[in-house]
C-alpha positions as CSV (number, residue, x, y, z in Angstrom):
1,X,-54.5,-11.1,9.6
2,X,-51.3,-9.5,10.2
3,X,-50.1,-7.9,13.9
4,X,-46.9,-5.8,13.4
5,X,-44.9,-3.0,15.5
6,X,-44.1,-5.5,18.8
7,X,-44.4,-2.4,21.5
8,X,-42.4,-2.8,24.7
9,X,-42.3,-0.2,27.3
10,X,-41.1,0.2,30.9
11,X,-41.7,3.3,33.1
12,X,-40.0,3.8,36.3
13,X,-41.0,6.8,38.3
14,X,-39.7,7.6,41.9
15,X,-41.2,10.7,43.6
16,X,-40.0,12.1,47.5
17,X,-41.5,15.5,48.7
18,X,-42.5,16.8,51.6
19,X,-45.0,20.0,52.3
20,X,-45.1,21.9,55.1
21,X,-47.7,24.7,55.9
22,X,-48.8,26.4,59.5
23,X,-52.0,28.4,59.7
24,X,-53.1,31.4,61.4
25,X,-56.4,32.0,62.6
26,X,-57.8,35.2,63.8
27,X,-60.4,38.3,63.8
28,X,-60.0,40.6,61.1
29,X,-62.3,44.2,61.4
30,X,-64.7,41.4,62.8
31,X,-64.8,38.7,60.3
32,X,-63.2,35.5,60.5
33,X,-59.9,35.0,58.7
34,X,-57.1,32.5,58.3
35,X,-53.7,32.6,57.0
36,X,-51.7,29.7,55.9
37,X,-48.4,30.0,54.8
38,X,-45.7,27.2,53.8
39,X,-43.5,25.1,51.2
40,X,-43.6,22.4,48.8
41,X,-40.2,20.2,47.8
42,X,-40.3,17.4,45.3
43,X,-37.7,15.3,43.3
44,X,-39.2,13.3,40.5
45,X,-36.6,10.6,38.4
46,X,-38.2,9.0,35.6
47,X,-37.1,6.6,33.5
48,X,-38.2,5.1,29.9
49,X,-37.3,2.0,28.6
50,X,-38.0,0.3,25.3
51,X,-37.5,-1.4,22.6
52,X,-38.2,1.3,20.0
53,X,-38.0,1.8,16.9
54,X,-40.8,-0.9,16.6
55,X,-40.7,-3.6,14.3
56,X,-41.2,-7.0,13.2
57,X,-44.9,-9.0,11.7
58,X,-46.5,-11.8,11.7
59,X,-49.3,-13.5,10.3
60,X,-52.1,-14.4,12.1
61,X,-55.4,-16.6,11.6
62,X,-58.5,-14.9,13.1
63,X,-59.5,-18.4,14.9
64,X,-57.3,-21.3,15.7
65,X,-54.1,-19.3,16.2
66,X,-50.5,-20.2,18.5
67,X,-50.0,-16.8,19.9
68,X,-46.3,-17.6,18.9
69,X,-43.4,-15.5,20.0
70,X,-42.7,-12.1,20.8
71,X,-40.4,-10.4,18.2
72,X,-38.1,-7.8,19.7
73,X,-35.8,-6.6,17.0
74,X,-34.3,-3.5,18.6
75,X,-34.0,-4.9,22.2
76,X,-35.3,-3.6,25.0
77,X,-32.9,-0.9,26.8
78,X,-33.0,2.1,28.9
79,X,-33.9,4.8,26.2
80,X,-34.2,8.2,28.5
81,X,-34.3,9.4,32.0
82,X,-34.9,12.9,33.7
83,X,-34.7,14.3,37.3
84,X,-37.7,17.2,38.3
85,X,-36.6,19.2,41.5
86,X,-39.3,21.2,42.6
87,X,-39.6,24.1,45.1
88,X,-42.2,26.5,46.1
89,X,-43.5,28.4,48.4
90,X,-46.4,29.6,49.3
91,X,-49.4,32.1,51.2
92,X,-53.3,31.8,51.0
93,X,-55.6,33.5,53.1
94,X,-59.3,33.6,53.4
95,X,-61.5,35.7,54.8
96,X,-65.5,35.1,56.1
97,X,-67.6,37.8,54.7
98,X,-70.7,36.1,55.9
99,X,-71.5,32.8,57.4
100,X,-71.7,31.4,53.8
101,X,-69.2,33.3,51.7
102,X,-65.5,34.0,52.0
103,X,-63.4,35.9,49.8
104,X,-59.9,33.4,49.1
105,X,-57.2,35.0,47.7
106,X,-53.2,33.6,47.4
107,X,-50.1,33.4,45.7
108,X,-47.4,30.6,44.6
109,X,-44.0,31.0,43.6
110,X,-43.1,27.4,42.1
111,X,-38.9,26.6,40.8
112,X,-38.8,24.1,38.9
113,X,-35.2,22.6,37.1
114,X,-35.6,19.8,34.4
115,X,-32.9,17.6,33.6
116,X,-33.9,15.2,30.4
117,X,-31.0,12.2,29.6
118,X,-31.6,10.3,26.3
119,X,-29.5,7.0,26.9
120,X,-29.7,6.0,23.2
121,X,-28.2,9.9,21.4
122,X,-25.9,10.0,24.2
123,X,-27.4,13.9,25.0
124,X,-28.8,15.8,27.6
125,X,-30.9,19.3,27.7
126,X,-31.5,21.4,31.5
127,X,-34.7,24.0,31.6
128,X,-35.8,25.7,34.8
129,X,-39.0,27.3,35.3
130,X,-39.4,30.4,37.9
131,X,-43.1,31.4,37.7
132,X,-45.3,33.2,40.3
133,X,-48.5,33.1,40.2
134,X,-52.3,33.9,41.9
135,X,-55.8,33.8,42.6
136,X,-58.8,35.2,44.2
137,X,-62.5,34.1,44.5
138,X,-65.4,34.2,46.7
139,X,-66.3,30.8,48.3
140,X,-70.0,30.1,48.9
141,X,-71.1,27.3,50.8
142,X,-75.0,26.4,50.4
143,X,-74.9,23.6,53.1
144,X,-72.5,22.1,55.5
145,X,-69.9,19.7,53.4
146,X,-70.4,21.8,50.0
147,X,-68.8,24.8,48.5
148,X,-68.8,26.7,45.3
């Protein structure tokens, strides 16, 4: 038997954010409604490390065998790394038709910058991402504890 392409890899992910959101609740032509409002920040750094390209072999008996060694012909290093930072802000309301159904409607407007490293080329490459978006839908809930 032979076992080839000795795979190492390390991932190391730090995340800090914080949200903040503050609701408002009140009548609305008689129907309950609530408004919440607020803002999501995140940084994300990631790092990969390995020991690509993979390599080495070895023969193996399929009973009996010494596990033997580990063959690392590249060495393990740091290969690539990227920081996320993340802002967005935010507004969803939702409003009780009935007792049972609520029409929920919002929208999110997310920034997002990407900074990829790869250690090994020496390069970098910076994107960002500005994109609204948003949603509505009725909310029915059957029982107490369950909604559709």
């Amino acid at each position: 038997m032979n076992r080839f392409d000795y795979i190492e890899l390390l991932h190391n992910q730090e995340q800090y954010g914080n949200r903040l959101d503050a609701s408002l609740r009140r009548t609305l032509f008689g129907m309950d409604n609530t408004l919440t409002i607020g803002t999501d920040v995140n940084r994300v750094t990631f790092g990969r490390t390995s020991n690509s390209p993979y390599g080495g072999s070895s023969d193996v008996p399929l009973t009996g065998f010494d596990p033997g060694r580990f063959i690392n012909l590249a060495g393990t290093c740091p290969r690539e790394s990227s920081t996320t930072n993340q802002v967005s802000v935010f507004a969803e309301d939702r409003l009780a038709l009935t007792p049972k159904v609520a029409l929920v409607t919002g929208m999110r407007f997310d920034s997002i910058h990407l900074t990829r490293r790869d250690l090994v080329q020496r390069t970098s490459n910076e994107r960002s991402f500005n994109q609204p978006s948003g949603r509505a839908g009725l909310v029915y809930q059957p029982v107490a504890d369950v909604s559709l």
